[in-house]
C-alpha positions in Angstrom: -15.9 49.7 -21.8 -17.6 47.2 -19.6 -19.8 44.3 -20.5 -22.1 41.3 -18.8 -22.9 38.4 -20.8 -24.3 35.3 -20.0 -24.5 31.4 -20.2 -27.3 29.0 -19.4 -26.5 25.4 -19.5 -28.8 22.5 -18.6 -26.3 20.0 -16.4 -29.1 17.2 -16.3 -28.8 16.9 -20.4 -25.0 17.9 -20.6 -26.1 20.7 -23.0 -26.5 24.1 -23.3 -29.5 25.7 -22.9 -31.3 27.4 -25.4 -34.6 29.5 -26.1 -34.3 30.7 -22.1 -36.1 33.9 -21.8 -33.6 36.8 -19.5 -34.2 39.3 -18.3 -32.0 41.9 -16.8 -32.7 44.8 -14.3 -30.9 48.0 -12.4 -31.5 48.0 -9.3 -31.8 52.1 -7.6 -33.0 53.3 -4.3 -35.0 50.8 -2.1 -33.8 48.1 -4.5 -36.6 49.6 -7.3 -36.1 48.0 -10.4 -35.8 49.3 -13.7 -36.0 46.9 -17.0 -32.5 47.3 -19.0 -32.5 44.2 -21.3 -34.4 41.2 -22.2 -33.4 38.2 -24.5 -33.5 34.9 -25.4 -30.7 32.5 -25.4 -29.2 30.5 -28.5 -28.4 27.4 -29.5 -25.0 27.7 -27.9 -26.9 29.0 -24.3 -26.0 32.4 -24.9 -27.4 35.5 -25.8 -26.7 37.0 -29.3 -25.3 39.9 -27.9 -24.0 40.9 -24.4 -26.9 42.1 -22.3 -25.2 45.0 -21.0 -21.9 47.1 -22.8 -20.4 50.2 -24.1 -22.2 53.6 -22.9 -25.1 51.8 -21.5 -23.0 50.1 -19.1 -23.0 51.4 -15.6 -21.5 50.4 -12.3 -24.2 49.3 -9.9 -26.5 46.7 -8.5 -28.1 44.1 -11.3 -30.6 41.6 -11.0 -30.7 38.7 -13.8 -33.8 36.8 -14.4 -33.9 33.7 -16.0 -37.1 31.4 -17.2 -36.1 28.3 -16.5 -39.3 26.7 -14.9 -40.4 27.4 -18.8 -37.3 25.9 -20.3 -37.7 22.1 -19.0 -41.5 22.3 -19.3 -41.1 23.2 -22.9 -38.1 20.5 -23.7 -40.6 17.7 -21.6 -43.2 16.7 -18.9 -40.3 14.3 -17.4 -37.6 17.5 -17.0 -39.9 18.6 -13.7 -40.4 22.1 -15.0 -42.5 23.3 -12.2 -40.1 22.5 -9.2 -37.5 25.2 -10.1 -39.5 28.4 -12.2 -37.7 31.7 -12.0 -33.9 32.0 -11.4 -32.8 35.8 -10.2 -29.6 36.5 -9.7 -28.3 39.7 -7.9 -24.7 41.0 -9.0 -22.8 43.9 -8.1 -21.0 45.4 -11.1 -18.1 47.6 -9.9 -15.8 47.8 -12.5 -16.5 50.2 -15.6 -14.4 48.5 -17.4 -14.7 45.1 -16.5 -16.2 41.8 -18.7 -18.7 40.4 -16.2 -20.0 36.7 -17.7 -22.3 34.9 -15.5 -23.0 31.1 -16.3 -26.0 29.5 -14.7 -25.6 25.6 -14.6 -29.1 24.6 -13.9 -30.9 21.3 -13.6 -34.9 21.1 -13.0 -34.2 20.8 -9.3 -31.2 23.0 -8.5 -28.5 26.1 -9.9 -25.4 27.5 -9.6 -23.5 30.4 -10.8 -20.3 31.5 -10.8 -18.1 34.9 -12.6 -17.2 33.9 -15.9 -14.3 34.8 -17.9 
C-alpha cells in the first residue's frame, strides 16, 4: 500500500524542524479541497505517523501545507517569521503503491522540496 510522509528541516539553524503545524488536502474537481490530515512535526521534523497510507491512500492530486511563518516567529523575533508564512506544496500521487516522502528545507526567506526516499 502507498504512503506520503514528510520532513521539515530549518537550513538556517542546520536542524530539523519541529512543532510545524501540516496540513494535507485532496484536491477534486475545480481543484476543491477536501481536509485529509493534519499534524504536527517532532523533534526529528517529522510527523509521528505518515500523513497519508494503507486504505486511505488514493492516487490523485495533494496539496501540503505547512506553518512555517509560525515556526521562526515562535523559535525568535531575529528568524524573520513574517517574510515567508504558509508553504503549499501541490503533488501528484500516481502510484498506489508507491512511498512518496516530501522534505521541505526551509529558511525564513526561502524553500525547497524535493521526492524523498
Amino acid at each position: 500500500m502507498g504512503r506520503l510522509s514528510t520532513h521539515v528541516l530549518d537550513i538556517a539553524r542546520g536542524k530539523p524542524a519541529g512543532r510545524v503545524a501540516v496540513e494535507l488536502f485532496r484536491l477534486g474537481p475545480n481543484e476543491a479541497r477536501q481536509s485529509v490530515a493534519s499534524a504536527v512535526t517532532n523533534a526529528d521534523g517529522r510527523t509521528d505517523q505518515p500523513l497519508l497510507s494503507g486504505a486511505q491512500f488514493q492516487p490523485g492530486c495533494y496539496e501540503l501545507v505547512f506553518q512555517i511563518g509560525a515556526y521562526f516567529r515562535a523559535i525568535g523575533p531575529d528568524t524573520a517569521g513574517d517574510f515567508l508564512d504558509i508553504v503549499p506544496l501541490r503533488v501528484t500521487l500516481a502510484d498506489p503503491d508507491g512511498h512518496y516522502h516530501v522534505p521541505l528545507l526551509c529558511s525564513p526567506w526561502s524553500y525547497s522540496t524535493y521526492r524523498g526516499s
